[in-house]
Short mmCIF file of the C-alpha atoms (twelve columns), coordinates in Angstrom:
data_MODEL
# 
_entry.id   MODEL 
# 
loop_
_atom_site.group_PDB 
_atom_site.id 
_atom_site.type_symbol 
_atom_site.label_atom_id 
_atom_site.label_alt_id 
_atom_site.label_comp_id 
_atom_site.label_asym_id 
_atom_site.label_seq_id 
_atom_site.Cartn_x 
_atom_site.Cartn_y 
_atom_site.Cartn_z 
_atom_site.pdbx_PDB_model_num 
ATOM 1   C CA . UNK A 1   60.879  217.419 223.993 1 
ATOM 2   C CA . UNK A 2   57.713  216.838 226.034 1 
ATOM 3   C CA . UNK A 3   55.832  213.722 227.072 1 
ATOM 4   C CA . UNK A 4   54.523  211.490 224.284 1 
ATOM 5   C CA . UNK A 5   51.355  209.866 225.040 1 
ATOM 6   C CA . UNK A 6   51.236  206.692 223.567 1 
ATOM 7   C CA . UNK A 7   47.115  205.360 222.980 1 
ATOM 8   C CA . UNK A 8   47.091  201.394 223.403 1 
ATOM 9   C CA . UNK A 9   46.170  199.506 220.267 1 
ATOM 10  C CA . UNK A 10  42.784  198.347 220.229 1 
ATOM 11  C CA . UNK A 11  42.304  194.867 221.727 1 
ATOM 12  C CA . UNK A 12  40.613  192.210 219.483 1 
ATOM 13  C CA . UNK A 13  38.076  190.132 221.332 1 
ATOM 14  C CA . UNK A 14  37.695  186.286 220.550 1 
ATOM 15  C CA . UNK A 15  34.416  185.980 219.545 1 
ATOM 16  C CA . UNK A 16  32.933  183.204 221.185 1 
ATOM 17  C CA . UNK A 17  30.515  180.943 219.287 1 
ATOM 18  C CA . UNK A 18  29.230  178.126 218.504 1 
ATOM 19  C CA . UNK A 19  30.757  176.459 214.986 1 
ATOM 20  C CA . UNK A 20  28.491  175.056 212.280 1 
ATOM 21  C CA . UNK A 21  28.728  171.725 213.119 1 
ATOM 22  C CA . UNK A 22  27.667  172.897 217.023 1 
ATOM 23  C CA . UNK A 23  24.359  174.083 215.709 1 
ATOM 24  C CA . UNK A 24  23.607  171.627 213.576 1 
ATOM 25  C CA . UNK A 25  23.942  168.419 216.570 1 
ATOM 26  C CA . UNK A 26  22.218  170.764 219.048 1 
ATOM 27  C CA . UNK A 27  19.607  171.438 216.478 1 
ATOM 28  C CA . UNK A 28  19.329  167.928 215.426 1 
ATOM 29  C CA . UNK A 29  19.293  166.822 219.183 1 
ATOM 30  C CA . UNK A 30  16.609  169.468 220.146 1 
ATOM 31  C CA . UNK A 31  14.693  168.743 217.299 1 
ATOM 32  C CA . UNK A 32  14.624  165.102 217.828 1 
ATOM 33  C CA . UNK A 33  13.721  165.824 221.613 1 
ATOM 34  C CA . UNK A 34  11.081  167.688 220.108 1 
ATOM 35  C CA . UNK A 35  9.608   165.331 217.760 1 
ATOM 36  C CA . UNK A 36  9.223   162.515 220.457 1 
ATOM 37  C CA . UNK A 37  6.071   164.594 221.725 1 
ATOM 38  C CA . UNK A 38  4.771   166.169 218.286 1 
ATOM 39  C CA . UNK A 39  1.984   163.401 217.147 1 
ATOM 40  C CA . UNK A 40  3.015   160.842 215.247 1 
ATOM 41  C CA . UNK A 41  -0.850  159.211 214.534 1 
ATOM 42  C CA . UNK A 42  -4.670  160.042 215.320 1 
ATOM 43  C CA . UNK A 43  -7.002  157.705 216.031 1 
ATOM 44  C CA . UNK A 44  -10.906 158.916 215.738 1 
ATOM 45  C CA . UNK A 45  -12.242 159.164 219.106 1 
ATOM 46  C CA . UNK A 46  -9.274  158.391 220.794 1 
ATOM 47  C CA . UNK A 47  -7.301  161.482 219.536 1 
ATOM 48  C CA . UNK A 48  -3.319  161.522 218.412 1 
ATOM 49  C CA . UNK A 49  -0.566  159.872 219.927 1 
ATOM 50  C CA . UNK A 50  2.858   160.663 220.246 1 
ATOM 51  C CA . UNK A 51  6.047   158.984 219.829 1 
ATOM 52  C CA . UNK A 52  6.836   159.175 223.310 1 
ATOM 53  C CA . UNK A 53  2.929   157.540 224.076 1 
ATOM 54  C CA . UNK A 54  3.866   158.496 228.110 1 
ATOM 55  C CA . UNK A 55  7.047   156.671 228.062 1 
ATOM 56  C CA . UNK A 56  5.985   153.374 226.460 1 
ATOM 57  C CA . UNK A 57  6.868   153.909 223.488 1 
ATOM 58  C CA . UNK A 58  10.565  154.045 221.050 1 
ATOM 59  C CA . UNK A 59  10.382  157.701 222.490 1 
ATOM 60  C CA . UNK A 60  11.930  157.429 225.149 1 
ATOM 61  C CA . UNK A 61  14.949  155.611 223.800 1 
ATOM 62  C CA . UNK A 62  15.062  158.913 221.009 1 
ATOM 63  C CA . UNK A 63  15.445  160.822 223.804 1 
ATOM 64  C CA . UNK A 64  18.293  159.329 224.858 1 
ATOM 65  C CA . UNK A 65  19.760  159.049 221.834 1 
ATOM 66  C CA . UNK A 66  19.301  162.867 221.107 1 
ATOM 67  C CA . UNK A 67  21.109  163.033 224.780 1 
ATOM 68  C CA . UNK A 68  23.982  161.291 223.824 1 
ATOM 69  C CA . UNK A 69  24.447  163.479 220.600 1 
ATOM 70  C CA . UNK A 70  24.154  167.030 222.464 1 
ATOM 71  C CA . UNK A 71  26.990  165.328 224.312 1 
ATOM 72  C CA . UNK A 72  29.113  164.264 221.521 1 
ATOM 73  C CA . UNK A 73  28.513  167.728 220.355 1 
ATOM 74  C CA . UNK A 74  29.509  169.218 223.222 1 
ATOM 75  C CA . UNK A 75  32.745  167.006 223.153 1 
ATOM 76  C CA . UNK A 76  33.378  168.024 219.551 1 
ATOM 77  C CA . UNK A 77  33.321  163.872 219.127 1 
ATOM 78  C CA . UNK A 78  31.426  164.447 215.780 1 
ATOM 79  C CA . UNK A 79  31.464  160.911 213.774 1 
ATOM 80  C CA . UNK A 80  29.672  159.779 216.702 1 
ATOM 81  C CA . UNK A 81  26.965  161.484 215.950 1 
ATOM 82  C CA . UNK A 82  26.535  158.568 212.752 1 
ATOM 83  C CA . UNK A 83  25.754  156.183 214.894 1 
ATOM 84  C CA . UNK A 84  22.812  158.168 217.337 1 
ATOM 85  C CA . UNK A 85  21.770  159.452 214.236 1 
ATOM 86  C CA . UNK A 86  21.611  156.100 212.325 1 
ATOM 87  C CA . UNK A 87  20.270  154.476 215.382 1 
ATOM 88  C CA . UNK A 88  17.643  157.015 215.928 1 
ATOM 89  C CA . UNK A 89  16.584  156.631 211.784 1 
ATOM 90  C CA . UNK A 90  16.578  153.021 211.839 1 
ATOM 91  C CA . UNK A 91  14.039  153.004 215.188 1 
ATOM 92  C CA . UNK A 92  11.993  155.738 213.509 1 
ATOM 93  C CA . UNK A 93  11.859  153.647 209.778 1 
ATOM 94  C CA . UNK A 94  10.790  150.650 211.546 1 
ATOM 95  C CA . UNK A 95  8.214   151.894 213.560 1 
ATOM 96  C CA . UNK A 96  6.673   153.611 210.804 1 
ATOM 97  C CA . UNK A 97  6.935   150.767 208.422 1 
ATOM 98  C CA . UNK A 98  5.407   148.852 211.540 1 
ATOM 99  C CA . UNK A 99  2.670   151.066 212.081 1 
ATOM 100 C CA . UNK A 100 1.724   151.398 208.524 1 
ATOM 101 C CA . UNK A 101 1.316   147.602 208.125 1 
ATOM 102 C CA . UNK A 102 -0.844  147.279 211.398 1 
ATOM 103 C CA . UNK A 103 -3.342  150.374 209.562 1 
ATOM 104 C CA . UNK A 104 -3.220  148.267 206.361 1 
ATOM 105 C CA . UNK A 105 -4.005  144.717 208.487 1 
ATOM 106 C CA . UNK A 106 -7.155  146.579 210.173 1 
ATOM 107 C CA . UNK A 107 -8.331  147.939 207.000 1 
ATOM 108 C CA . UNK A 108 -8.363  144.789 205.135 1 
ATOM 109 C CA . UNK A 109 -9.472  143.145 208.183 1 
ATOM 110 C CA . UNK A 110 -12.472 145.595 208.348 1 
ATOM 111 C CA . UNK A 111 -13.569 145.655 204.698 1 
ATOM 112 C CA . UNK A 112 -17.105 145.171 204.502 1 
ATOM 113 C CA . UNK A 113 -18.008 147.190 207.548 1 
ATOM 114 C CA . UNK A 114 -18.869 150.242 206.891 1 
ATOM 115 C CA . UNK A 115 -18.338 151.566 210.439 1 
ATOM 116 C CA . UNK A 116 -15.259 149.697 210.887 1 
ATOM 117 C CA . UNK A 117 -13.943 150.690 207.311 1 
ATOM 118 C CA . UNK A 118 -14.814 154.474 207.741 1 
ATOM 119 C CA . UNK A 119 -12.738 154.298 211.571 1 
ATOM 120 C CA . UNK A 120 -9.539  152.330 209.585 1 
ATOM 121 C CA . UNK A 121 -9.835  154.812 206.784 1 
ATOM 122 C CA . UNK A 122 -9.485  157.587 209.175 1 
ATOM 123 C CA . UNK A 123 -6.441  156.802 210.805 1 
ATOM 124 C CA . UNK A 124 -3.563  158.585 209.727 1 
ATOM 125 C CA . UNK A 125 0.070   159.393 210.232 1 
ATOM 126 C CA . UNK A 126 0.592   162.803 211.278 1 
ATOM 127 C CA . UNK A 127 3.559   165.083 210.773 1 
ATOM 128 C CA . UNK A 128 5.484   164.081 213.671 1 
ATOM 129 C CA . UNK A 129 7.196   161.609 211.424 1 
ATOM 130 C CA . UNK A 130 8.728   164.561 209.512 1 
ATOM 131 C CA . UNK A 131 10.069  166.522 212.196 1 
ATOM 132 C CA . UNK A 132 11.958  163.184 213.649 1 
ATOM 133 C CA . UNK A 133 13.596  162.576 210.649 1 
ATOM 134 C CA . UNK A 134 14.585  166.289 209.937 1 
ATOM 135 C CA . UNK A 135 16.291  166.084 213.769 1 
ATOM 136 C CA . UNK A 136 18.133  162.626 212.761 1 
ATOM 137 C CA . UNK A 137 19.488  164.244 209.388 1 
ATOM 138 C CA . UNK A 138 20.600  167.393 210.889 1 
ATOM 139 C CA . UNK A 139 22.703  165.032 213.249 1 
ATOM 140 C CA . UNK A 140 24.145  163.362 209.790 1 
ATOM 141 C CA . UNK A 141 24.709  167.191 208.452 1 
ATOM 142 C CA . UNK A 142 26.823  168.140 211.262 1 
ATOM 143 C CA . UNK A 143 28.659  165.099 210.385 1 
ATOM 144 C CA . UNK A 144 29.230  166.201 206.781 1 
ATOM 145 C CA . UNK A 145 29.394  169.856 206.901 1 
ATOM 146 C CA . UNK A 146 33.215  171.169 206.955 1 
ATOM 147 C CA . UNK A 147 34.305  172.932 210.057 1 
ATOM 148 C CA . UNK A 148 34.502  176.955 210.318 1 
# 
């Protein structure tokens, strides 16, 4: 007969991607990164402050934390990621439990002036706090979440 011309079936590509559990640590680490300079407190006059409060602050040891779970990400080493997420949580709980005994002491310690009172009244946590704690319990989700 003649020639046959055979047409090659079509190749499937792996897709490459990054799994659920991926997203969620390098979420949770970014976020966390993140948080460390979002402001945490604002003082009248002197303005807000983050959690990083140029590098003396707990910041700084978030950020390494947050380092040390992109990696464990990376390395697919996921129930690592409990303990830089439960380290990370624990820092951030008692700092603000910290903090928000320290605004409580210098309230009560400026009742009676108004000027003082009206300055201790107006210091307040910002949302900082939140986005923290969302990048520490996105950490714990990747932990929990089932693989693709």
């Amino acid at each position: 007969m003649g020639n046959v011309t055979t047409v090659p079936a079509p190749v499937q590509s792996k897709q490459i991607g990054l799994s659920k559990k991926q997203i969620l640590g390098y979420a949770g680490a970014a976020i966390l990164i993140v948080g460390v300079f979002m402001p945490v407190v604002s003082i009248p006059i002197y303005g807000s402050i983050t959690y990083y409060n140029n590098g003396t602050g707990d910041g700084l040891i978030i950020i390494i934390l947050a380092a040390i779970s992109a990696a464990i990400t990376f390395y697919k080493k996921y129930p690592g990621l409990l303990l830089t997420a439960g380290a990370s949580l624990l820092i951030i709980a008692y700092d603000f439990l910290n903090l928000q005994s320290k605004i409580s002491d210098l309230t009560n310690q400026l009742q009676g002036n108004i000027f003082g009172n009206a300055i201790a009244q107006a210091v307040q946590m910002q949302w900082g706090w939140a986005v923290l704690v969302i990048g520490a319990l996105l950490l714990v989700a990747a932990v929990l979440i089932k693989e693709d």
